[in-house]
C-alpha positions in Angstrom: -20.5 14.2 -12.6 -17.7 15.9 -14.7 -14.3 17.6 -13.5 -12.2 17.1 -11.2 -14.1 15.2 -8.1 -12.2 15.3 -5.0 -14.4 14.0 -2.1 -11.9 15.6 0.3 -11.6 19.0 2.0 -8.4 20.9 0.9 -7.7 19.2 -2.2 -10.6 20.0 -5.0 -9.1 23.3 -5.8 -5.5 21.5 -6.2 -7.2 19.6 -9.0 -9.0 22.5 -10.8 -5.0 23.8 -10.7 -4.0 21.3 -11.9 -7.0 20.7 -14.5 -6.7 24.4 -15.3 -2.9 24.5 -15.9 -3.4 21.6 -18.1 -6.0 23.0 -20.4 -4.1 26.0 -20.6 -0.8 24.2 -21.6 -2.2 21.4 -24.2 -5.0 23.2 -25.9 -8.1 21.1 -26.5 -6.5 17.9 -26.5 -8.8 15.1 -24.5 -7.9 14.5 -21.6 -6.9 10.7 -20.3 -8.9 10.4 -17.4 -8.2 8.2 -14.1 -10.8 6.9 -12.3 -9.6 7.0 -8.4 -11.3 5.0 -5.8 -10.1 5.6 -2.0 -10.9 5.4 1.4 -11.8 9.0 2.4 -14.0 8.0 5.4 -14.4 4.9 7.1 -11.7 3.2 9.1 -9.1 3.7 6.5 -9.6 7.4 5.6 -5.9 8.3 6.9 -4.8 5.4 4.0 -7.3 6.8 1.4 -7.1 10.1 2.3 -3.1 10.2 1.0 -3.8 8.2 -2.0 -6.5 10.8 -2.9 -4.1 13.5 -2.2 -0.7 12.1 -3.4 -2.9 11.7 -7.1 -3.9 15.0 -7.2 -0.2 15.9 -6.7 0.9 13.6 -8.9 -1.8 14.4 -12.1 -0.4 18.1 -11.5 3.3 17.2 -11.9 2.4 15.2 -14.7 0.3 18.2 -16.5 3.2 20.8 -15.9 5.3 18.9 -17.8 3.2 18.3 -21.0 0.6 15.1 -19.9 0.8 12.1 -21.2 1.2 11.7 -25.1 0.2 14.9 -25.2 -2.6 14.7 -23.4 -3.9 16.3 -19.9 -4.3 13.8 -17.3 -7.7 14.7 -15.7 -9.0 12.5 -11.9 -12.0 11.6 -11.0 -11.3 10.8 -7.1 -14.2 8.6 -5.3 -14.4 7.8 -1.5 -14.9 3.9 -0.9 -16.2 4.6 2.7 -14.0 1.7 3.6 -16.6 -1.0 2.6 -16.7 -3.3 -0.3 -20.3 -2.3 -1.6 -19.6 1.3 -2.3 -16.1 0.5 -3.3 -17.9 -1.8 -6.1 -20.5 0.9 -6.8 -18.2 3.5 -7.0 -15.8 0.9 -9.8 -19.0 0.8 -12.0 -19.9 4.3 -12.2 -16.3 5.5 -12.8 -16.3 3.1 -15.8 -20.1 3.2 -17.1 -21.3 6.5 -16.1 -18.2 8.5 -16.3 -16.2 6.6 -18.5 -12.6 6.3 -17.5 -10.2 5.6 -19.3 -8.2 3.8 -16.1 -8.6 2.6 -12.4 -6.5 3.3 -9.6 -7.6 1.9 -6.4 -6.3 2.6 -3.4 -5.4 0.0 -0.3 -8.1 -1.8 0.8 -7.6 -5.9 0.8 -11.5 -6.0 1.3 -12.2 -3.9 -1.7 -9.7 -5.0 -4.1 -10.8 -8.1 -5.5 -14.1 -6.5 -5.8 -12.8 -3.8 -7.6 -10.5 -6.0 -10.1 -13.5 -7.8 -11.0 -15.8 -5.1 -12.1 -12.9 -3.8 -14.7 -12.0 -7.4 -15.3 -15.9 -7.2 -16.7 -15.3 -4.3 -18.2 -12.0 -4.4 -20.0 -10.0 -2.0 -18.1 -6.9 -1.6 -16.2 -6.8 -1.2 -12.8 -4.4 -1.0 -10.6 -4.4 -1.4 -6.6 -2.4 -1.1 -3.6 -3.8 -3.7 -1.8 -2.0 -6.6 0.0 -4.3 -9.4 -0.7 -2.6 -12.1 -2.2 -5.4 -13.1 -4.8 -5.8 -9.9 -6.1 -2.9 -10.9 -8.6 -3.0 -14.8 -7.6 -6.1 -16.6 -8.1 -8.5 -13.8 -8.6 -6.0 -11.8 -11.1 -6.8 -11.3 -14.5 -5.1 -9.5 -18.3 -6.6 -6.1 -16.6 -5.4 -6.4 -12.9 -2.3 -4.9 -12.4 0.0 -4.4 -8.6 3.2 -2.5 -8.6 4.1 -2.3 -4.7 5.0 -5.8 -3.9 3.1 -5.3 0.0 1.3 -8.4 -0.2 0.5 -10.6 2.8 2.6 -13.1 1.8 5.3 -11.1 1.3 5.0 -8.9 4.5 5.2 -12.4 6.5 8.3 -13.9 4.9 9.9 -11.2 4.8 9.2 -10.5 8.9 10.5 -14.7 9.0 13.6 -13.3 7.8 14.4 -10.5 9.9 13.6 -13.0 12.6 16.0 -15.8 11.3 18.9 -13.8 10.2 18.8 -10.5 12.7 16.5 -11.4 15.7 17.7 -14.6 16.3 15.7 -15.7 19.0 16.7 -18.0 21.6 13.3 -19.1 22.7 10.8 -20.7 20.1 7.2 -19.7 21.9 6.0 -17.5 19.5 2.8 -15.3 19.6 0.0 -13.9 16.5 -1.7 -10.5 17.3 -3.6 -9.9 14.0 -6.9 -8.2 13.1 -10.1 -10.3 11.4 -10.1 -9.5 8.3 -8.6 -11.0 5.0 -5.2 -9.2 4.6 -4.2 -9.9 8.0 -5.3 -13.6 8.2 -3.3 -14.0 5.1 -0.3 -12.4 6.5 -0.6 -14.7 9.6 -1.1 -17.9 7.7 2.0 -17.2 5.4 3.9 -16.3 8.6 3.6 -19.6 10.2 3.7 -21.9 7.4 7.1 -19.7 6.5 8.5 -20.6 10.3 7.2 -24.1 10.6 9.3 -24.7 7.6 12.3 -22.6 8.6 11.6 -23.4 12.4 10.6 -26.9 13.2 10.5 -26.6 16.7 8.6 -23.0 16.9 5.5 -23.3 19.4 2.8 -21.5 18.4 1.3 -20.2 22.2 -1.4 -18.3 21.5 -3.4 -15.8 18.5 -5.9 -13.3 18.9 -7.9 -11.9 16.0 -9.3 -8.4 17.2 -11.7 -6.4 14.7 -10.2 -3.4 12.6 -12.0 -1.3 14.3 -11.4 -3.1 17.9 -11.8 0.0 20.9 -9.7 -2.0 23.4 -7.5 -3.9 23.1 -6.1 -4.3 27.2 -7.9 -7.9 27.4 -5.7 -8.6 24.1 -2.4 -7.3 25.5 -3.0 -8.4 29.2 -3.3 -12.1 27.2 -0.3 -11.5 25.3 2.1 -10.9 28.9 0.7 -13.5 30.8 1.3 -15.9 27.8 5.5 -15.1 28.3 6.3 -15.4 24.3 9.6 -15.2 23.1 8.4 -13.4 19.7 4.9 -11.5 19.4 4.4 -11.4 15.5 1.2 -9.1 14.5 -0.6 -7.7 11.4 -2.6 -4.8 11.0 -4.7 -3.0 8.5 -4.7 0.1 11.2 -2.4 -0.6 14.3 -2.4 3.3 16.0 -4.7 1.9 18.8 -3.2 -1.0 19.5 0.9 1.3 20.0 -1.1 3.7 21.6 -2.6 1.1 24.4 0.5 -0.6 25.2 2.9 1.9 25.6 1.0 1.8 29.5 2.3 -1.8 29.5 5.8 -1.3 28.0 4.9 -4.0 25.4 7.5 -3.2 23.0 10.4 -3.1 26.0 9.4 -6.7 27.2 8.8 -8.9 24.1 10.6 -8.3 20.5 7.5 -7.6 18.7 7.6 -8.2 14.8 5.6 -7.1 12.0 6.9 -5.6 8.3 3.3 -4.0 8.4 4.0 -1.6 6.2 1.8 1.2 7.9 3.4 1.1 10.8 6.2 3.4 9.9 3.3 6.1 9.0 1.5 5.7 12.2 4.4 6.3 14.5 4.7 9.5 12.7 1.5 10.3 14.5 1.8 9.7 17.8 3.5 11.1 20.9 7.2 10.2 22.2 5.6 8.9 25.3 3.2 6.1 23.1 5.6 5.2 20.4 6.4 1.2 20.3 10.2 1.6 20.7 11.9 -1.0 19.4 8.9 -2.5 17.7 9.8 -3.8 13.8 7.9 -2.6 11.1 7.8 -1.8 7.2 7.2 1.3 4.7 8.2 3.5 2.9 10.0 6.3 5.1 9.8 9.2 3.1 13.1 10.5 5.3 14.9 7.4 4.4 14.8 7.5 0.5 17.6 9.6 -1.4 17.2 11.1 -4.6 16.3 14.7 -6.3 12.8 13.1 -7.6 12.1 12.0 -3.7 13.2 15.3 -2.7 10.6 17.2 -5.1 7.7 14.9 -4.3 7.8 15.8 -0.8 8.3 19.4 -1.8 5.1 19.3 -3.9 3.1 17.0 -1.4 4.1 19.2 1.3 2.3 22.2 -0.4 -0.7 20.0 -1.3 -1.3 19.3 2.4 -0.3 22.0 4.7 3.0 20.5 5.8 2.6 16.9 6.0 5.2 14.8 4.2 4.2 11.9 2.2 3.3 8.7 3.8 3.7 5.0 2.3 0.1 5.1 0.4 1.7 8.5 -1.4 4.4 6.4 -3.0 2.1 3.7 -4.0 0.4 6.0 -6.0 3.6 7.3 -7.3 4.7 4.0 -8.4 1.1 3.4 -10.3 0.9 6.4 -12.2 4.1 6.1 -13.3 3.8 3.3 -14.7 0.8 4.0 -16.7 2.3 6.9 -17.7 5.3 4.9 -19.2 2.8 2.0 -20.3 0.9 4.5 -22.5 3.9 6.7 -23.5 5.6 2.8 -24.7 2.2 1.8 -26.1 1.1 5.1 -28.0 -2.1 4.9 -27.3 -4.8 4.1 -24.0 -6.2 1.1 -25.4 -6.0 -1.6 -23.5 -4.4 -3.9 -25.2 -1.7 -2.2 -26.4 -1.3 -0.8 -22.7 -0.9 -4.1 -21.0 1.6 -5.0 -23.7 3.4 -2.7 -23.2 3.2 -3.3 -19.0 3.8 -6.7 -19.2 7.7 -7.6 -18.5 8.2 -3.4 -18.1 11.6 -2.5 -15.8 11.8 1.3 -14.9 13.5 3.6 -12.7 11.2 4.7 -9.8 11.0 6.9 -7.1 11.8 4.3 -4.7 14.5 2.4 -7.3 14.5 -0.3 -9.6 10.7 -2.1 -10.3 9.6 -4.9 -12.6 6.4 -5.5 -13.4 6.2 -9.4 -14.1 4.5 -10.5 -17.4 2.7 -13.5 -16.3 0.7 -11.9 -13.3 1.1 -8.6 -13.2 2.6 -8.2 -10.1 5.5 -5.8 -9.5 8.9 -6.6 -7.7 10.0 -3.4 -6.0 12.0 -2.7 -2.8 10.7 -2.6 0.6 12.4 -1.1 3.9 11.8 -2.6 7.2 13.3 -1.1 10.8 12.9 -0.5 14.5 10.6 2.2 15.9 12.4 5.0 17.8 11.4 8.9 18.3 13.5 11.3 16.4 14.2 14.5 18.5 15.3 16.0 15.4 12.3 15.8 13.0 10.1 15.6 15.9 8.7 12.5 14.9 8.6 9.1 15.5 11.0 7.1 12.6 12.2 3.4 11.6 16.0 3.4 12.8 18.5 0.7 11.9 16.3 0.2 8.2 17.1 -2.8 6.4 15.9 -2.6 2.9 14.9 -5.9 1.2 14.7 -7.0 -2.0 11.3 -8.4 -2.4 11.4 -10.8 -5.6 12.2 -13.8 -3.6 9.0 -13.5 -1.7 6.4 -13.7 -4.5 4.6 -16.9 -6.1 6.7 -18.6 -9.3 4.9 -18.3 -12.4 3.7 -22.3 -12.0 2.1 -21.1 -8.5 0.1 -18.7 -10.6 -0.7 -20.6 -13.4 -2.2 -23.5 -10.8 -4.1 -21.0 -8.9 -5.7 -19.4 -11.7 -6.3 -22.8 -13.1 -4.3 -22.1 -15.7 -6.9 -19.6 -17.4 
């Protein structure tokens, strides 16, 4: 397969644009090409779906103002299906069959470590949006590479300390809603070894551990009421169905229920006034929330790339990647990979969303993260994070030592 691939209705002319446009402005220089894996189907095709997109848009801004080193940036966008296998399969086509010069992968804590260890393999950088902790912890390698810092153990502490220093709870009976799969076991794990140290007397009442793709969850929530808890804390990979169901039950009104999930502040945009969790905390990246002129013309040029729709979280994740790379191989002078992670390692630069380090000794980047209460908007139309605190997300992550000891100092 050569072009432009984008396994996505809507956007595969936007990338022949942008392709076009490109070739027309830099001649016959090669392009650099980025391999994209995302989930375009599956549970997590509303995730993958704006990481597919937002890259496209991104690649196009990129090519209007002259590529990289001179060069055209070209995609090659691949649907994971949500599962680890094709995710995998997909990895070691991009790099053996079609020869990319880069991965960018999308969200998926399932995928990701899979992912990182077929261009681990390989020799080549790839970089993820995924919030497993080992995908820059034990399992991270010279070619791995995070720049949102959204990892479980993050999302938890920082949730501990909305609950410490704002919520303030009188009670201490404390309730996990999270669903069965790596990222949100992680999350929970974090959460209450965070509180048990910061808490002594918390009481951990009850847990329930639906599937991802769970159809009902009013055994779950009836559980949750008759339990009485003073804080509900939960962690989703997709949490729409769970608002949705119990809005009936006023779930949000009766309990504080906490999360920094940081796709909750995307979902609520989806849903009616009537179902939206008021009052429920969550995390993201509000694209309404965060100033600047280069904010203002992202959402300008994503809003022309899908009909409308403004830019959700996964959009700035891919924002943050690619500009990176872009500055890695701009620094660097080349796409070697050497010479690219060198020029990575230790990097600080201006983002869309503000300041970002990307640490040397685990590639890991320290960036911003905003966390607030859910309320409908009657102005956008929407439902919106009100009362946003934004935190500062350095704290959160392993020390170098904690790296070196779970990689076993490789």
């Amino acid at each position: 397969m050569s072009g432009p691939t984008i396994m996505m209705a809507g956007l595969a002319g936007l990338a022949l644009l942008a392709g076009a446009n490109a070739a027309a402005a830099q001649g016959t220089q090669k392009p650099i090409t980025f391999g994209v894996i995302a989930e375009q189907s599956g549970p997590l095709s509303a995730l993958g779906s704006e990481t597919a997109r937002a890259a496209v848009v991104i690649a196009d801004q990129l090519n209007r103002a002259g590529g990289i080193i001179g060069r055209p940036v070209r995609l090659i966008v691949r649907d994971s299906k949500s599962t680890v296998n094709e995710a995998v399969r997909q990895a070691r086509d991009l790099i053996h069959t079609e020869n990319v010069d880069f991965l960018i992968h999308s969200i998926s804590s399932a995928e990701c470590i899979g992912v990182g260890g077929v261009a681990t393999q390989a020799g080549k950088i790839v970089f993820s949006s995924c919030g497993h902790d080992d995908f820059t912890g034990k399992d991270g390698s010279r070619y791995t590479f995070r720049v949102p810092n959204i990892t479980a153990r993050t999302q938890a502490l920082a949730a501990g300390d909305y609950i410490l220093t704002t919520l303030k709870p009188t009670g201490r009976r404390f309730y996990t809603i999270a669903q069965d799969f790596a990222f949100p076991r992680g999350s929970v794990a974090s959460f209450k070894a965070y509180m048990n140290a910061k808490m002594p007397d918390v009481q951990w009442i009850g847990e329930n551990w639906p599937k991802m793709a769970e159809p009902s969850y009013a055994s779950f929530i009836t559980a949750i009421i008759e339990a009485k808890p003073d804080v509900i804390f939960y962690s989703f990979g997709v949490a729409l169905p769970f608002f949705q169901q119990s809005a009936a039950y006023e779930l949000s009104k009766r309990f504080p229920l906490i999360s920094s999930y940081w796709g909750g502040s995307d979902e609520i945009q989806r849903m009616t006034k009537e179902a939206i969790p008021t009052g429920a905390l969550m995390g993201g990246y509000p694209w309404y929330a965060i100033e600047g002129k280069e904010n203002e013309q992202f959402i300008k040029d994503y809003r022309a790339a899908s009909g409308g729709a403004p830019p959700f979280t996964p959009a700035y994740f891919q924002h943050m990647n690619m500009q990176a790379l872009k500055l890695g191989i701009e620094k660097a002078g080349s796409i070697e990979a050497d010479k690219v992670i060198a020029a990575l390692e230790g990097m600080k630069y201006d983002s869309i969303i503000g300041s970002i380090t990307i640490r040397p000794f685990d590639h890991q980047g320290v960036t911003p993260f905003w966390m607030g209460k859910a309320v409908w908007d009657d102005k956008l139309n929407l439902g919106v994070i009100r009362d946003v605190v934004k935190y500062d997300t350095g704290p959160y992550l392993p020390s170098e030592d904690e790296i070196k000891k779970a990689r076993g100092a490789k």
